[in-house]
C-alpha positions as CSV (number, residue, x, y, z in Angstrom):
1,X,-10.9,39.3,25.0
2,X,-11.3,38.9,29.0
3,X,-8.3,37.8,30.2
4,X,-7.6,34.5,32.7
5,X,-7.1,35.7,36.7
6,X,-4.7,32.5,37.9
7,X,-4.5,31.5,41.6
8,X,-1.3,32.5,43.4
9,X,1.3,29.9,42.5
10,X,1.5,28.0,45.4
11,X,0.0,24.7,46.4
12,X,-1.4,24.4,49.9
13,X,0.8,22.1,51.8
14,X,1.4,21.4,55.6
15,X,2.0,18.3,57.6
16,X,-0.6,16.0,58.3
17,X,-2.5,16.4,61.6
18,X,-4.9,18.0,63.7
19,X,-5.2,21.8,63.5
20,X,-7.5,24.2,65.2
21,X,-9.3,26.2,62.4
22,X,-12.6,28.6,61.8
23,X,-15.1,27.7,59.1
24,X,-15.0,30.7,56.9
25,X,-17.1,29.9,53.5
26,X,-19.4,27.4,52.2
27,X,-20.6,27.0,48.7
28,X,-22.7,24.3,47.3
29,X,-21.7,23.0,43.5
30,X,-24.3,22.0,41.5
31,X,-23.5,19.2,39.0
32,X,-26.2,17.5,36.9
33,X,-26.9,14.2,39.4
34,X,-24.7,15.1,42.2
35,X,-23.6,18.2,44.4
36,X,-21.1,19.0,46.3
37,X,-20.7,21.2,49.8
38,X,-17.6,22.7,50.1
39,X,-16.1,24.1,53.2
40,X,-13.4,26.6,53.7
41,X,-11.5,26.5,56.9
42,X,-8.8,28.9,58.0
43,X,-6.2,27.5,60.6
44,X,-6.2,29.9,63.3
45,X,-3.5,28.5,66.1
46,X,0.0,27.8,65.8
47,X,2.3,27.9,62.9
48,X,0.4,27.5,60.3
49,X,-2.3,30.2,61.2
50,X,-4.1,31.8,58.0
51,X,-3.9,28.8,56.0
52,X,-7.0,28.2,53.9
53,X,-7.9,24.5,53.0
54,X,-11.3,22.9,51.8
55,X,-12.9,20.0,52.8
56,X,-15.6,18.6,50.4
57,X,-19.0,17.0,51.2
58,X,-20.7,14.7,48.4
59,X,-24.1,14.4,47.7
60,X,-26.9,12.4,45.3
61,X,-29.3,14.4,43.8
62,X,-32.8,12.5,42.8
63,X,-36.0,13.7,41.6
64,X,-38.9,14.5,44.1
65,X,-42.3,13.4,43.0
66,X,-43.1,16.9,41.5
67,X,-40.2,15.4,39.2
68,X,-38.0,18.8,40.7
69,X,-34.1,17.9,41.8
70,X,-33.2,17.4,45.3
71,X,-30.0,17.0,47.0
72,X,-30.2,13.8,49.6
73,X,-27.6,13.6,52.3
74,X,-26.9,10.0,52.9
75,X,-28.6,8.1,56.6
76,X,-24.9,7.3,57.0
77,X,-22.8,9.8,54.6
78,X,-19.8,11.7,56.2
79,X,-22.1,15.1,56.0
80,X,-24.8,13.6,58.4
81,X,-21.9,12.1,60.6
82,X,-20.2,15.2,60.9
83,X,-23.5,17.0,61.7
84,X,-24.2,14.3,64.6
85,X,-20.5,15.3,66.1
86,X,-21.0,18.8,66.2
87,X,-24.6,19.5,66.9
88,X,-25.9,15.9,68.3
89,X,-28.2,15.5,65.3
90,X,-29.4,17.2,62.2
91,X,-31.3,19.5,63.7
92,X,-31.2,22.8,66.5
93,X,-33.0,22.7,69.7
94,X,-35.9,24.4,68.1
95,X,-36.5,22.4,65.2
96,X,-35.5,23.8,62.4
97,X,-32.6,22.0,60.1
98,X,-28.7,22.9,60.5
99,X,-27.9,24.6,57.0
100,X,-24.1,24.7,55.9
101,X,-24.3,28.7,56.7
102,X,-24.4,27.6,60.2
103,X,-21.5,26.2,60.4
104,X,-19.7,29.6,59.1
105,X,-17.8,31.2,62.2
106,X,-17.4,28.2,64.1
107,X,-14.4,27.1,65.7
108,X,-13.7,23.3,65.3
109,X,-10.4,20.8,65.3
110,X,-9.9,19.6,61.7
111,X,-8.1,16.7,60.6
112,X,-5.5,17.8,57.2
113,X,-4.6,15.2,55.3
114,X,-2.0,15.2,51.9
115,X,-3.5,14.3,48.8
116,X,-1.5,12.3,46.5
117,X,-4.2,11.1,43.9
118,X,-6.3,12.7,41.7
119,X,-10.1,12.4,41.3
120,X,-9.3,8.8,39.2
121,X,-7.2,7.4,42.1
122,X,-4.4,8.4,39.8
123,X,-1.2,9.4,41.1
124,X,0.0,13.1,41.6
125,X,3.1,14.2,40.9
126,X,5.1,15.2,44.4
127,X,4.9,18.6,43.4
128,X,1.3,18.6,42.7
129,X,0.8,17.0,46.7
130,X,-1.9,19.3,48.3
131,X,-3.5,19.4,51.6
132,X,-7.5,18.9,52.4
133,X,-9.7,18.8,56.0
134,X,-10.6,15.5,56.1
135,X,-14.5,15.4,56.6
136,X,-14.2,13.9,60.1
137,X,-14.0,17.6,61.6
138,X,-14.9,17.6,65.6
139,X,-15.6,20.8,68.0
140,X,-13.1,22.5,69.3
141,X,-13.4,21.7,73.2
């Protein structure tokens, strides 16, 4: 049968703070009433340059009137804040929407914090500690 490919054995761990990093994926999860934007920075300054962590985004979906599925960002969600920090509104000088791919290649000071619970608000084990990007990410200046 196929076999398993495993992630490299280590968790991703560094001391809380604020870190200079690029945006280098997003992917949007689709789950049967909610979704979720994740994004993939890469710390590109000081000692812990190279290091990948992913900072999440939550969404409702709802059905449109054509009874179809649509992901709603929230009036005052952390994705729309975000958006308002780094581009002064949802949308670009001409009009058109900011997507998530826009925000690929940009530069912007992130905020890492240590996770020590699970999804439940369970505790982790210290081993299982793990570092995110909070979702309070700014421009670099």
């Amino acid at each position: 049968g196929p076999s398993i490919v495993l992630p490299d054995d280590s968790n991703t761990l560094i001391p809380e703070g604020w870190y200079i990093a690029c945006c280098i994926f997003q992917k949007m999860g689709d789950f049967y009433s909610s979704a979720k934007l994740t994004l993939t920075f890469k710390i590109c300054e000081g000692l812990y340059s190279g290091t990948k962590l992913d900072c999440n985004y939550n969404f409702k979906k709802e059905r449109n009137k054509a009874g179809e599925w649509e992901v709603k960002a929230g009036k005052r969600g952390h994705y729309v804040r975000m958006l308002r920090r780094v581009f002064g509104g949802m949308r670009h000088t001409d009009g058109a929407p900011v997507s998530p791919q826009d925000l690929v290649g940009m530069v912007f000071k992130v905020e890492v914090e240590t996770v020590k619970k699970n999804h439940e608000r369970k505790a982790l084990d210290a081993g299982d500690f793990y570092s995110k990007v909070k979702t309070n990410i700014e421009l670099k200046e």
